[in-house]
C-alpha positions, 0 to 999 in steps of 0.5 A: 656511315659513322658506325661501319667507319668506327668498326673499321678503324677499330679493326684496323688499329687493333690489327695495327697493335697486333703487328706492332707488338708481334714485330716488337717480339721478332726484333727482341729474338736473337737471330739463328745461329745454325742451320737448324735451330733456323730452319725450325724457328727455335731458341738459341738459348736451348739449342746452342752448343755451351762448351768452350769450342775449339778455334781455328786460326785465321791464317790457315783458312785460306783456298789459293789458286788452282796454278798454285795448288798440291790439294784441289778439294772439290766439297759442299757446306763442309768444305766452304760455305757463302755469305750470311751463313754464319759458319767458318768455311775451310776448317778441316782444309786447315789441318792440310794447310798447317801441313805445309800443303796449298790448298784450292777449294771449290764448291760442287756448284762451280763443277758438277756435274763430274762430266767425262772432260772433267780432267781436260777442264782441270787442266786447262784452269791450270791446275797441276797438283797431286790430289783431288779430294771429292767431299759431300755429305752422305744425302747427297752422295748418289745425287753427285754420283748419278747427276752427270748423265747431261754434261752441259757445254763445258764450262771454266771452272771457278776461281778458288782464290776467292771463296767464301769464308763466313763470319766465326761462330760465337760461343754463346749467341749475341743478344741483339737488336734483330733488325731483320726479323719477319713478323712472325720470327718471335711468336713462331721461335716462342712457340716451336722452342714451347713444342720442343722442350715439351717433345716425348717423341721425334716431332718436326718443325719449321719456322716461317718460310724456311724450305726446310724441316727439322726434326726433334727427337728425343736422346737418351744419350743427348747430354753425353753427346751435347752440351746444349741447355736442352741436351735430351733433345737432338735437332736433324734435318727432317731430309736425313730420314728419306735422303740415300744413305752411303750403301755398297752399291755407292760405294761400288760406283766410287770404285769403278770410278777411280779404276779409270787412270787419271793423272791425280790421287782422287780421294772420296771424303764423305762426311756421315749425315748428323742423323747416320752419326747419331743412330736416329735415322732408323732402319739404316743406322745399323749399317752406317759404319759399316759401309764407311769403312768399306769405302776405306778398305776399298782404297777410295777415301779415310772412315770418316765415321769412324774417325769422328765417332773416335773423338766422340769417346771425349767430346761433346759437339761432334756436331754442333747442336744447333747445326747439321754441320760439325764443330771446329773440334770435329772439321779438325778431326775430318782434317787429321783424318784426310791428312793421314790418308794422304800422307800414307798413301 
């Protein structure tokens, strides 16, 4: 018995070594900072942005109640974000609330679908505004457009006073005790940021238990673009390359329906996918500005791509590196860009 019970003792202290160091190294890893270098299980060292960010001042990230609102922003992860998400929420609204304007802000989840007593709901929360404006990333454009086909029991809309702002977003990543790490956190960033460095060609990663992957790909143009330590590389949801750009057929349906009356301005603010502003999202980027600026000559929202592509010419970190979502300069280029639409309609 002596010799099974030794083998197994042994294994188990080796085995208790093995999770003690690997946790060791998880707890040593600074934690993500974006959504991308997350979900890919890679180092901030590489993958955050360097340059100076622009700030946006506390006091204008603000959502009011619908009763007190000129501007209702119906939007995604660009237009506000939930806890733990370490993102400023309600940055490119500032440009609006700098303006003089008062600003609600709801997420999709607290709409959808856009059911036909979407208005009567509107009203009946109170709201009594000039303008509603519809903000989604372009992956998920048609999904909110072709996602009301079972409208539920209506339902109250939420309250905009409380939404989320996240915590801002530091320059350079806090190196910190990462009390939270799984097991497999450092060995798995060691690891996916080794593969990365070494990409020739766009390979995916994910890190343990993340839902989603990530693709690497090599930029020509990455250090213009960048101002990340690995700037030849750019990080995009792996989701880009299947998701359903903005088309004309899209864009079709957003005309039928603002051609119904209603007693608001609706504008569309569609925001292009990091992998359409960037050209790596293959076959369609070719026709990407196109069909923006088609959404624009319609009457139905401001270029988006175009206006970020403009601030492109003198910045780096349009998009952040490490995040599918834009940099403070960028949400403040959205905001400028929303505003003028506004302002000149």
């Amino acid at each position: 018995m002596q010799g099974p019970l030794r083998r197994w003792l042994t294994g188990y202290g080796l085995a208790y070594i093995l999770s003690l160091a690997l946790l060791c190294v998880s707890w040593l890893t600074p934690a993500a900072q974006g959504d991308l270098t997350r979900l890919a299980g890679l180092a901030e060292h590489d993958f955050h942005a360097r340059d100076q960010q622009a700030v946006v001042p506390v006091a204008h990230l603000v959502s009011v109640s619908l009763n007190k609102a000129d501007v209702l922003v119906i939007g995604d992860s660009f237009s506000t974000s939930s806890n733990g998400e370490r993102r400023t929420g309600l940055a490119w609204q500032a440009q609006l609330v700098a303006a003089g304007l008062a600003v609600a802000t709801l997420h999709w989840d607290a709409v959808r679908p856009l059911c036909p007593d979407f208005e009567t709901r509107l009203r009946q929360s109170g709201f009594q505004g000039h303008t509603v404006i519809l903000q989604s990333v372009e992956r998920n454009v048609a999904n909110r457009l072709t996602g009301d086909a079972n409208c539920p029991v209506a339902r109250p809309l939420g309250d905009s006073a409380h939404v989320t702002q996240a915590v801002e977003m530091s320059v350079t990543p806090a190196i910190a005790f990462h009390a939270h790490a799984n097991l497999l956190h450092g060995a798995a960033t060691w690891f996916n940021t080794r593969q990365a460095r070494r990409a020739e060609a766009p390979i995916q990663l994910t890190a343990p238990f993340a839902n989603e992957a990530v693709r690497v790909v090599p930029l020509p143009d990455g250090c213009r673009w960048f101002s990340h330590l690995q700037c030849e590389r750019g990080l995009f949801l792996a989701a880009d390359v299947h998701a359903r750009p903005l088309s004309a057929e899209l864009v079709d349906v957003m005309r039928q329906r603002n051609s119904a009356p209603s007693p608001w301005r609706v504008v569309w603010a569609i925001v292009p996918d990091k992998s359409t502003f960037y050209g790596v999202r293959e076959a369609e980027s070719p026709q990407a500005p196109l069909h923006f600026a088609n959404l624009a000559l319609a009457g139905l929202g401001p270029d988006l791509f175009s206006a970020l592509n403009d601030l492109r010419r003198d910045r780096r970190d349009v998009y952040l590196p490490n995040d599918s979502h834009l940099s403070p300069v960028g949400y403040q280029q959205m905001g400028n860009a929303i505003l003028s639409w506004i302002a000149g309609r």
